[in-house]
C-alpha positions in Angstrom: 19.4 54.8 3.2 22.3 57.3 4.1 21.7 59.2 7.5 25.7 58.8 9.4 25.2 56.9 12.7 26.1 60.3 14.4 25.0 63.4 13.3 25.0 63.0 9.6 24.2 60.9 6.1 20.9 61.3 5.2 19.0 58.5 4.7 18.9 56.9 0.9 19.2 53.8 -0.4 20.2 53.1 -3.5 18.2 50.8 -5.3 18.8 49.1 -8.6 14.8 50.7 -9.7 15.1 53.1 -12.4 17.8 54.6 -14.8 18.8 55.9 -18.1 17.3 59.5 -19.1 20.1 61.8 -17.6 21.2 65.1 -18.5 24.7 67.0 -17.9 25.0 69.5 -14.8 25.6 72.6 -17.5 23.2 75.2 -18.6 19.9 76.4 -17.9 18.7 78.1 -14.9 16.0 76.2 -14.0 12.2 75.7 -14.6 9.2 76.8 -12.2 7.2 73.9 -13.5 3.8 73.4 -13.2 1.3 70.3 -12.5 0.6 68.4 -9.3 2.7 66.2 -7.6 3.9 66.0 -3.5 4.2 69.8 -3.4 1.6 72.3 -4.3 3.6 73.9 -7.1 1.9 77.2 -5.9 3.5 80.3 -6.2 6.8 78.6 -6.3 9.7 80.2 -8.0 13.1 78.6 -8.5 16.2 81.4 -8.9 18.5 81.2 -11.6 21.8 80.5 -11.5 23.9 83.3 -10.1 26.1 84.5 -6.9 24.8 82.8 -4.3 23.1 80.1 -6.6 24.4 76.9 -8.4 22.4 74.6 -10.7 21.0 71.2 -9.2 19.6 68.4 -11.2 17.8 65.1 -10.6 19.3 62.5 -13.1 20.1 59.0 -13.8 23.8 60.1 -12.6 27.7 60.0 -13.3 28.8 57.5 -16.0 30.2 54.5 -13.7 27.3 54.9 -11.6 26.3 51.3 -12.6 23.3 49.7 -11.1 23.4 53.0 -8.5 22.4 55.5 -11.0 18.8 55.1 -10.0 16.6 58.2 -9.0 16.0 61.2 -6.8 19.5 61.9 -5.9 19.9 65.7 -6.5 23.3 66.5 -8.1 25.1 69.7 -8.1 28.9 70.4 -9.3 31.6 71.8 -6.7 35.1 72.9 -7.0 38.0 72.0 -5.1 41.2 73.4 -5.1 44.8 72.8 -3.4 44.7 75.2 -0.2 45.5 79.2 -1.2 46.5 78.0 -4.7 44.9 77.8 -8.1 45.3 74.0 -8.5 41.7 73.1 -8.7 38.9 70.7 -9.6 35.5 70.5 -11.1 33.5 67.1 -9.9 30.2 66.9 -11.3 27.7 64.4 -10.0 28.0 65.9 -6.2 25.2 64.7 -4.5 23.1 67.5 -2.0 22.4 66.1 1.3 20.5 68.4 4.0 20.8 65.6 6.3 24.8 65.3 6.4 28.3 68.0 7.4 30.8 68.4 5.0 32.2 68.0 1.3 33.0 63.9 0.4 34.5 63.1 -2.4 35.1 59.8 -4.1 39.0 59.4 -4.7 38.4 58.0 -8.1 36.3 60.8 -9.5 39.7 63.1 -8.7 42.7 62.9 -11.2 45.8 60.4 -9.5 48.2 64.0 -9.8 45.9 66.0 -8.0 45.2 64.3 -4.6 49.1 65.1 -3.4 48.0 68.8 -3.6 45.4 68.4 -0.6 47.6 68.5 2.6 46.3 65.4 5.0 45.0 66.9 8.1 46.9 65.7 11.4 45.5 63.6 14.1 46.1 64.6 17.8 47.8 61.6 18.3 50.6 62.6 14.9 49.3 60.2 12.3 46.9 61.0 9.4 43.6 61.7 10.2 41.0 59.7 8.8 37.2 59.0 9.0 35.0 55.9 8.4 31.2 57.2 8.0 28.6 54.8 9.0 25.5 55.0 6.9 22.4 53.2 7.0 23.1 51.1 4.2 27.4 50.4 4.7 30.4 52.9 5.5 33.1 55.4 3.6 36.3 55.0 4.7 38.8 58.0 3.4 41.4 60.2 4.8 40.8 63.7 6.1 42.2 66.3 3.6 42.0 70.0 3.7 40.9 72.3 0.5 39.6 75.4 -0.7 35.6 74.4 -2.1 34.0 76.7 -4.3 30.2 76.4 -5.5 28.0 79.0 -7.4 30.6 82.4 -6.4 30.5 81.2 -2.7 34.1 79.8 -1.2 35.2 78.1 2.0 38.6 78.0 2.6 40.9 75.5 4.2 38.0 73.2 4.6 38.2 69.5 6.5 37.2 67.6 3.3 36.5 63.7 3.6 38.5 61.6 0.7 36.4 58.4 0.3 38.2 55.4 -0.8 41.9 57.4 -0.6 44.1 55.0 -2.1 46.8 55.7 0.2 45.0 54.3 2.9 43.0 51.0 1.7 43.0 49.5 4.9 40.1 49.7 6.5 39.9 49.2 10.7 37.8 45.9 11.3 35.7 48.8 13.8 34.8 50.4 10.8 33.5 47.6 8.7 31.7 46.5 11.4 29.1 49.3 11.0 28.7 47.9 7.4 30.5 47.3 3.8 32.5 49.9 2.2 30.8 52.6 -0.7 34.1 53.9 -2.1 33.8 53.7 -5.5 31.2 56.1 -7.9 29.5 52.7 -8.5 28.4 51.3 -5.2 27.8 55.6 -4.2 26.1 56.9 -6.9 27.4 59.9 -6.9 31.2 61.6 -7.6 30.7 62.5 -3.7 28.3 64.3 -1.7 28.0 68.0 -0.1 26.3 67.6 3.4 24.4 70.7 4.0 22.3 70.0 6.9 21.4 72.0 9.7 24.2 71.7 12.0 28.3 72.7 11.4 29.8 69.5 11.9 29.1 65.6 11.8 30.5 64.5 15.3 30.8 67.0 18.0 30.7 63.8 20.4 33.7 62.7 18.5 35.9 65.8 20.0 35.9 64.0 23.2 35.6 60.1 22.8 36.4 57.1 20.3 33.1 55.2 21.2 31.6 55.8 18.2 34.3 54.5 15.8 34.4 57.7 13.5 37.7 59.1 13.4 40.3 57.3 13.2 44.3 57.8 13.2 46.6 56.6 10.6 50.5 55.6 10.3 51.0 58.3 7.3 52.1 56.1 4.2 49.8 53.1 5.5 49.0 50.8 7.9 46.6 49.7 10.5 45.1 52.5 12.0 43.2 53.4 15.3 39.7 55.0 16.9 41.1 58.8 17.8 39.4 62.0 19.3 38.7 64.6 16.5 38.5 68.0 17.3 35.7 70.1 15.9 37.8 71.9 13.4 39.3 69.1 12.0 36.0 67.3 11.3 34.0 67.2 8.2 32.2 70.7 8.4 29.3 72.1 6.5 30.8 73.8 4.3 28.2 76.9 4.1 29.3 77.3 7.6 32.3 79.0 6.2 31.2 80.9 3.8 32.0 84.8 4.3 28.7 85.5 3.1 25.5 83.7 2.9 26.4 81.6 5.1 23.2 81.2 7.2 21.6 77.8 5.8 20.6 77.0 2.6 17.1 76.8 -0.2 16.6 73.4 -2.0 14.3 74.3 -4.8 12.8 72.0 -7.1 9.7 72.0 -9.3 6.9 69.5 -9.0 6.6 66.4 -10.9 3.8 66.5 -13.7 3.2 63.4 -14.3 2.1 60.2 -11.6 4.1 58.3 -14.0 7.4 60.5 -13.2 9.9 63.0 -15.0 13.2 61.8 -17.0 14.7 64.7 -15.2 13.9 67.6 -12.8 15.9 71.2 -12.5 15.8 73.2 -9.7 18.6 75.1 -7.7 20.5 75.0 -4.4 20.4 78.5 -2.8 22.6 79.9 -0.4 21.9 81.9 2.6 18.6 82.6 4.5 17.6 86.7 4.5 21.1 87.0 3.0 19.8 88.6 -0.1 16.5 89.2 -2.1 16.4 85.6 -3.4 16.5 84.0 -0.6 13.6 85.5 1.8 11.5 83.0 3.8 8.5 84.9 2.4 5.8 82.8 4.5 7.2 80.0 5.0 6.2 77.8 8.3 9.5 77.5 10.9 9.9 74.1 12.4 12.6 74.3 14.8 14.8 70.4 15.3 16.2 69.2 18.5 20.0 68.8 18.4 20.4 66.0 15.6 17.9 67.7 13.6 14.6 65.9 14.1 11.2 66.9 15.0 8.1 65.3 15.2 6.0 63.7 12.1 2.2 62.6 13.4 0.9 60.0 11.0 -2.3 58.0 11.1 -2.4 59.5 15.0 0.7 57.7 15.6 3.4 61.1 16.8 6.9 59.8 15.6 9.3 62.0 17.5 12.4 61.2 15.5 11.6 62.4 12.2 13.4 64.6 9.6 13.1 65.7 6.1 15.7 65.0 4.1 17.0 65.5 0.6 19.4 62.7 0.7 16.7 60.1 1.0 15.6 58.9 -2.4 12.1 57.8 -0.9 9.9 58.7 1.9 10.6 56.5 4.2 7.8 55.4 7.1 5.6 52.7 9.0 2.3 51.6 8.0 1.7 47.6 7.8 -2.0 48.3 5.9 0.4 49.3 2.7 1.6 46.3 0.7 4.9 46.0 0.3 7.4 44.4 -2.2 11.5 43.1 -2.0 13.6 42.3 1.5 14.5 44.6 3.6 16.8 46.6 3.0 15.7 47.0 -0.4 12.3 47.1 0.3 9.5 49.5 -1.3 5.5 49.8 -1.2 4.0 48.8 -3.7 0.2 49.7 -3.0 -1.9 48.1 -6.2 -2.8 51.7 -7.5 -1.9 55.1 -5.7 -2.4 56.2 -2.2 -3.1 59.8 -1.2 -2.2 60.2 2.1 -1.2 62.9 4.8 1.3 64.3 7.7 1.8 66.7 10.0 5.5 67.4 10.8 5.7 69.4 14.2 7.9 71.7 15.4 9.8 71.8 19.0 8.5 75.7 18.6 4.8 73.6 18.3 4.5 75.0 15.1 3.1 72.1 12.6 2.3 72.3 9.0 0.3 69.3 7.3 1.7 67.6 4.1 -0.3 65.7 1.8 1.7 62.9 -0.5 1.3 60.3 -2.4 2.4 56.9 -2.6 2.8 54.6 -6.1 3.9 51.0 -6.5 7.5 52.2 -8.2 7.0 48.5 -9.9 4.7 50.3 -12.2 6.7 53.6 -12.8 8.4 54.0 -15.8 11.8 52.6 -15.9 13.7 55.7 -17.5 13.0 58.1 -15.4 14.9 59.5 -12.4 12.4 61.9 -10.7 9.4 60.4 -8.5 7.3 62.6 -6.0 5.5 59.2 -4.6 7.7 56.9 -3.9 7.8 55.6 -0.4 9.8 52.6 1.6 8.8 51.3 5.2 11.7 52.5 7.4 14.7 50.4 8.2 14.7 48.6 11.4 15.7 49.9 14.6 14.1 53.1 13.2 10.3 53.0 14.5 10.5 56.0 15.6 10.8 57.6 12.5 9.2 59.8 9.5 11.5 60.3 6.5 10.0 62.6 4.4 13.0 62.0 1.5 13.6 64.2 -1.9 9.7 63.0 -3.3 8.6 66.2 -0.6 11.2 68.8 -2.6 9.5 68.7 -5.6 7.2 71.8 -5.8 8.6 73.0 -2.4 11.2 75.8 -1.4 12.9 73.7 1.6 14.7 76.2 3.9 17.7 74.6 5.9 19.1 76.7 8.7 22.4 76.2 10.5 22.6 76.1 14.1 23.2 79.4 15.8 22.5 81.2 12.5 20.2 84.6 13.1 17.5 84.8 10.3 14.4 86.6 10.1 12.8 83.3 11.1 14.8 83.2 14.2 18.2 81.3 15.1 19.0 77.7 13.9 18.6 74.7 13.5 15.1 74.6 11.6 13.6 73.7 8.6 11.0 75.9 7.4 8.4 75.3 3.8 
């Protein structure tokens, strides 16, 4: 699973389950869908493509995905250009991540000719600056760049982007590696990169004042061995909706339900920005849940109150405790695999004490079909170290409007961080 040690990466494994049965990121504005799944499908409506709206799509992923291009990893395209220029970029395959700060993108999925054009950002100490993000399955290692990032008609200018797997700085500090092995190619990612849009403006705040947690790092520019650094906020990977001049108040992950128990080859919703911004993106009645200050809340399941729990679009299951459910592989790739489906039920819990119960479902994905990409029940027993915690992945999207608010963001729901549905 992918949630960064410190205030980022959502949690998501990649496992080698399902794949096959994609679809390209163009076209189409998306479907309202019908049916049953994890969400209630009621009264749902996903907005079409326009200003302040971009296209997202669950697929089997970018070609060179290899055994990673498995399922429920929402894609969306982004553009990148050279700072104040019109040198610029399309990557497809971007993965959406509300529990993660700030545009990655894998060095390989950018042309050789083009990486020059994004300045290297400077470390306090004079070298390049460069970052080593610790997921919960291994680490991207990649220099610190700045860009211009466009998405839908929304821009962020001179934005801290992370390049993962920069070939002009292949040597990776022994304290990055020992958080875990490198993703830095589209294969062993899944994705061209990832656009963290969680609720909170940058990844590391801590990191602005100590090296403890092995984040940042500074490097001899041309290569070398480099060394922990302090990073100061605005050179840090930043949520990039942050900067937005407009709309800039969190964001809408809308996706329709799943039809079928058996799963969907694909699923089309939309990534919405802005929260009371503009008529399509109205909380309506939507329940607030306010987080603490790395997002979480509290998930009461089976009368067991987990009080480091998030929901999470960058977690390809639902991710959780319960020892009655069977369960199949070695951790970490480990699934349940109940011998025919489980309804079951949640109550994630506010630190406003304002809770909302959530009904799921959980399949053994052993006996889902192997071509699909989209799954509403599909659940994993959390990693350890994390028993504490309620994942509620991308499988609670489908059929659900999930607001995201930034920190210190006034909407009509109040101020940031919370996630409201």
């Amino acid at each position: 699973m992918r949630r960064i040690f410190l205030f980022a990466f959502a949690q998501l494994i990649f496992l080698a389950a399902c794949g096959g049965g994609g679809s390209d990121l163009t076209g189409g504005t998306g479907s309202t869908g019908t049916g049953t799944g994890t969400g209630t499908g009621t009264g749902q409506t996903i907005a079409p493509v326009g200003a302040n709206v971009v296209q997202m799509i669950v697929n089997a992923g970018p070609s060179g995905a290899g055994s990673n291009a498995t399922f429920n990893i929402p894609y969306v395209s982004v553009t990148i250009c050279a700072p104040g220029t019109t040198n610029c970029q399309t990557i497809p395959y971007v993965e959406v991540d509300t529990g993660s700060y700030g545009l990655r993108i894998i060095a390989s999925a950018l042309p050789t000719s083009f990486l020059p054009a994004l300045p290297l950002e400077t470390s306090i100490v004079g070298g390049a600056l460069a970052e080593c993000a610790q997921f919960g399955d291994g680490i991207a290692w990649g220099s610190m760049r700045t860009a211009d990032m466009t998405i839908a008609s929304e821009t962020a200018t001179s934005l801290p982007v992370q390049i993962i797997g920069d070939p002009n700085y292949p040597e990776i500090p022994s304290d990055c590696t020992s958080h875990g092995s490198p993703e830095d190619t589209v294969a062993l990612f899944g994705a061209n990169g990832i656009i963290g849009v969680g609720p909170f403006l940058t990844d590391c705040p801590a990191c602005a004042g100590t090296t403890q947690y092995n984040i940042y790092f500074s490097c001899p520019v041309g290569g070398g061995a480099c060394n922990d650094v302090e990073a100061p906020v605005t050179q840090q990977a930043t949520n990039p909706v942050s900067k937005f001049t407009t709309d800039n108040t969190g964001v809408i992950v809308e996706l329709p339900p799943v039809a079928d128990p058996a799963g969907a080859a694909t699923a089309t919703g939309a990534l919405v920005f802005g929260i009371g911004t503009a008529s399509n993106n109205a909380l309506g009645s939507a329940s607030v849940l306010t987080t603490d200050d790395t997002g979480d809340f509290t998930i009461t399941y089976k009368g067991v109150a987990y009080a480091q729990s998030f929901i999470d679009s960058g977690s390809n299951y639902t991710f959780f405790n319960d020892g009655s459910i069977a369960s199949c592989g070695t951790a970490p790739n480990q699934y349940f695999c109940p011998s025919s489906e489980l309804s079951l039920s949640a109550t994630p819990t506010g630190l406003n004490n304002v809770e909302k119960a959530v009904s799921f479902n959980v399949s053994n994905i052993a006996n889902l079909s192997g071509s699909f990409s989209a799954f509403d029940n599909v659940a994993a027993p959390e990693l350890a170290g994390s028993s504490q915690s309620f994942d509620f992945g991308l499988p609670f999207f489908y059929g659900r409007n999930v607001f995201v608010a930034i920190e210190g963001a006034s909407t009509s729901g109040g101020v940031g961080p919370f996630i409201a549905f």
